[in-house]
N, C-alpha and C positions, 0 to 999 in steps of 0.2 A: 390596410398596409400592403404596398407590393411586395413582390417576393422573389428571391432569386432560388435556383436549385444547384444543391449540394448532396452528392451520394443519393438520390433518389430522393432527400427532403429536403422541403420547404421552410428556406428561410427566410423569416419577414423581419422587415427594416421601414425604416422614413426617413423622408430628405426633404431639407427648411433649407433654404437661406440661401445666399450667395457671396462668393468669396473661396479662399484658402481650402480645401474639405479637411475634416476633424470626425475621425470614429471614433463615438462615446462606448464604450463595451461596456455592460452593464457584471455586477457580482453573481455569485451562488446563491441561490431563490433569489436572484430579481428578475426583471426584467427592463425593457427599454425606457419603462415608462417612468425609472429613477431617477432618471435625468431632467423632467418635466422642468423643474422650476427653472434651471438655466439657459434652456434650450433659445427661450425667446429672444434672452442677452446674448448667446453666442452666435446667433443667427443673424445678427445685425449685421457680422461683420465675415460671418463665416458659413459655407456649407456645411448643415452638419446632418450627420448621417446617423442613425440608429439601427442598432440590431438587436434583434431577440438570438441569446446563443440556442442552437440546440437544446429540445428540452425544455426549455423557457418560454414562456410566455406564447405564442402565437406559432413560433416554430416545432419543427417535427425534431423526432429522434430520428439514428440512421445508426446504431449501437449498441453494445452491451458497453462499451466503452467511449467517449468522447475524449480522444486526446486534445491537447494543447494546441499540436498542428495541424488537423485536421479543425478544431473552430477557427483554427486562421485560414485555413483552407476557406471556410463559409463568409467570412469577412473577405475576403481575397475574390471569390464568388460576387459578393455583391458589388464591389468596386468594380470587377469588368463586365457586371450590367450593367452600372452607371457610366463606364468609358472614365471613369477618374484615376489618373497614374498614378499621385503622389500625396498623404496625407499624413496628417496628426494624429496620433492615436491616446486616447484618456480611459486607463482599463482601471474600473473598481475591483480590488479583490481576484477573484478569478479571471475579471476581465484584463486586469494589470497581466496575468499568465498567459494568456492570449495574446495581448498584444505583443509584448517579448520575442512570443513562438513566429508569429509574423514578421518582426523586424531580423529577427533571427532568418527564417524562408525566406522574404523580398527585401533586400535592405531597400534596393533602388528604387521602392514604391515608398519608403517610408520617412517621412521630412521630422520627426521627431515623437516622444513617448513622453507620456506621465503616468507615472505610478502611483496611482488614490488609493492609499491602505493595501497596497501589494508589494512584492518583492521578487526578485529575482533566484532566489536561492530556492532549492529542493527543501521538499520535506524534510525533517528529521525521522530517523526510524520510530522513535516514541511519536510523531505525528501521522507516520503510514499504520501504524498500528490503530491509532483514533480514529482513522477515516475508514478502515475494514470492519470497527465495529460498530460506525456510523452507518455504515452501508448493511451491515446485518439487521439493525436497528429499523434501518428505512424498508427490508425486506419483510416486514415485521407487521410496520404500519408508519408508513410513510408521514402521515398526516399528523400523529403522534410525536416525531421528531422533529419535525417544521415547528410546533406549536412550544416544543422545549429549547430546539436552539437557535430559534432565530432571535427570541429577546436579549439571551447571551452577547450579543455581538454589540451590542451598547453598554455604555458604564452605565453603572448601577443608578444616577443620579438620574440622567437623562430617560432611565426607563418608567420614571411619575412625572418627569417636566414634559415628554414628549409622546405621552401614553397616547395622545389620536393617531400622534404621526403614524406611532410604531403599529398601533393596530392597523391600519391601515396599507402601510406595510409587506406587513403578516400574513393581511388576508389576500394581498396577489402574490406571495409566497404559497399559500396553501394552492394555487393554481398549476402548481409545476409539479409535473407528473412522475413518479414514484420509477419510471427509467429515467426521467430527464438528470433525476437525483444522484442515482444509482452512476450515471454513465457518464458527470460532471466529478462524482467522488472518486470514481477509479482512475479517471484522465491525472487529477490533479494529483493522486499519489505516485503516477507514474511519472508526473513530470522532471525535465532533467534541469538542473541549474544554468542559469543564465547569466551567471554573474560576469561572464566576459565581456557580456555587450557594454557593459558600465568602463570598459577601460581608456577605450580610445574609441568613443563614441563620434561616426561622422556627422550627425543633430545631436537638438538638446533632448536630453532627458530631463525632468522634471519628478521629483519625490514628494508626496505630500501626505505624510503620516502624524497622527494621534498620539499623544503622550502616553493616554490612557487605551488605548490598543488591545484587548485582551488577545489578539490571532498573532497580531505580529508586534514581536519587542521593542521599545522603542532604540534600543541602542543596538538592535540590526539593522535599523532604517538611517542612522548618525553614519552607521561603518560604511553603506553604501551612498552617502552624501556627499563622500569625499575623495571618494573612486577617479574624478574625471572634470578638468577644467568644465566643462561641457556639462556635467551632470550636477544641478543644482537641487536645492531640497527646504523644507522647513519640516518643524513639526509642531502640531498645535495643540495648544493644554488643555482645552478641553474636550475633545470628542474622544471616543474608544474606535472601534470600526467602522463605524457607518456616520463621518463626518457631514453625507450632504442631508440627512436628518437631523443632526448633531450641533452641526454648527456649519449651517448654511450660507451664511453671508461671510464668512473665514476662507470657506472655501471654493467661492465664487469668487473671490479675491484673487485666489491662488491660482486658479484655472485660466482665470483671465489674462495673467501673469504667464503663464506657460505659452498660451496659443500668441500672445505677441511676440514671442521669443524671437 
């Protein structure tokens, strides 16, 4: 993978395709490589670009902390190695927080956002409390809390229909190093709400949330669906948070629906 640099670390990325460019940002213990199964389909028609956030997968740390705007800083970084002004962005989960903090910093680089199982809203304080003792937890043994919450983030159903996916998974979860962890949990409890960008959005936004969701509620992903002529959304019955394991072909559907926008 090439790489571009951010704060003294190296961040690795790939670039497919030709067309429109579309930043995939991948979730919390994953990495770029989540994207896999679509990437072939959206490269048909589009440049698409991958990053490892900080922490993650192939890239370095540069923190005790990794905020919001500083990974947009590192996505920001690798668009002016590639010379590309203006893109798409599709953030799973923490990568939906990221891409926000960017269209937030650069609106005039950014032609529109989807949000895959993420949200615009801060924490709740009963949730910054869960992430300081998640982070005690990881100071602990890191590899012990990967192994207890990353099955969590699926419905219960899919965790014996989909038991190679998730192992599998899992196991490039247990890859991500115990500051990458630490310094993606503090970022995200520090983060500040975004819910203004949903008003009078100048692109589309795009929402694509799980019925069954156990992170985020289904009826906070309804309230910000209705925010903004511009801002369009579904939500789909059967996946929890990790729909592109979940329900794959639902949400290749949906994506593909976003980037023609």
């Amino acid at each position: 993978m090439p790489k571009a640099n951010f704060k003294k670390a190296k961040i690795h990325y790939s670039d497919s395709g030709k067309g429109p460019a579309v930043v995939l940002i991948h979730g919390f213990l994953e990495n770029s490589t989540m994207w896999k199964r679509f990437v072939s389909d959206f490269s048909q028609r589009n440049r698409v670009i991958l990053i490892d956030l900080p922490g993650h997968g192939k890239s370095e740390c540069f923190g005790y902390t990794h905020t919001m705007e500083e990974m947009a800083g590192c996505v920001e970084a690798v668009l002016k190695q590639l010379k590309i002004r203006k893109v798409k962005l599709v953030g799973h989960s923490l990568g939906g927080y990221v891409a926000l903090a960017f269209a937030d910093l650069f609106p005039d680089k950014t032609k529109g956002i989807c949000l895959f199982f993420s949200t615009t809203r801060a924490d709740s304080p009963q949730k910054k409390k869960d992430r300081t003792r998640a982070i005690n937890v990881v100071k602990e043994n890191h590899k012990s809390f990967i192994r207890v919450a990353f099955p969590m983030l699926f419905r219960s159903k899919f965790r014996k229909l989909k038991k190679k996916e998730i192992k599998t998974a899992k196991l490039k979860a247990l890859q991500t190093s115990k500051q990458g962890i630490i310094a993606s949990l503090e970022g995200m409890k520090k983060r500040p709400s975004r819910e203004i960008l949903l008003k009078f959005p100048p692109y589309p936004i795009h929402i694509i949330s799980g019925e069954r969701d156990p992170i985020i509620s289904v009826k906070t992903m309804q309230q910000q669906m209705t925010r903004s002529e511009n801002v369009t959304g579904v939500v789909l019955k059967e996946p929890g948070h990790m729909g592109h394991i979940e329900a794959p072909e639902e949400c290749l559907r949906e994506l593909q629906f976003f980037l023609k926008k």
